[in-house]
Steps between C-alpha positions, in 0.01 A plus 500: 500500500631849409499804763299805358785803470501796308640508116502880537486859629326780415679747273750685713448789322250693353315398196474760165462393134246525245327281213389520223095397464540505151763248501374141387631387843314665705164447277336324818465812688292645179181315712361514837630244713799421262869537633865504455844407699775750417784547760362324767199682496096375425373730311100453448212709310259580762111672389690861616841455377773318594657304776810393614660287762845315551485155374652361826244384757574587844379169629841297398634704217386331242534666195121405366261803547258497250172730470115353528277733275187348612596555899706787408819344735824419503549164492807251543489182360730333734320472847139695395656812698179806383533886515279771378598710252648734778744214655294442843487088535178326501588180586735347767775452234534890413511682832750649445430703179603530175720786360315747244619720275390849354378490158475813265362562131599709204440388203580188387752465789476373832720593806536252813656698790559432836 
């Protein structure tokens, strides 16, 4: 039997970079409830913008946050670990929060920020 552990930390510093919505890559986020993974960061269509949240969960480190459009949560697929879109837990597995990240609009172009 393995030991739970954590793979990883949170960024140690702050996050700033931008994408591109036009690019084919990043086509998911064209739909509510579609999302991205670029630099560690979920990045999900929400009904009044855009989202964002580290893709590490805070339960063991696990680098498998995904987004839930129909319960609008984060969501990590290792050990069912839930947060709203704000980062507060809702279950056992995510008390203590999830890491989110400013998101900002121009254009075509998306900023994440710390």
């Amino acid at each position: 039997l393995g030991s739970c552990k954590k793979e990883a930390t949170t960024p140690s510093g702050p996050v700033d970079f931008t994408i591109n919505l036009n690019d084919a890559a990043n086509a998911a986020l064209a739909t509510n409830g579609g999302y991205v993974v670029s630099n560690g960061v979920v990045i999900a269509k929400i009904a009044n913008g855009y989202a964002a949240a580290t893709v590490i969960c805070s339960h063991e480190g696990k680098q498998q946050i995904t987004y839930r459009s129909g319960s609008n949560q984060w969501y990590c697929t290792a050990h069912g670990a839930t947060f709203n879109i704000n980062g507060s837990g809702v279950n056992g597995n995510a008390s203590n929060g999830l890491t989110i990240y400013n998101t900002a609009l121009t254009g075509s172009t998306l900023r994440i920020y710390s």
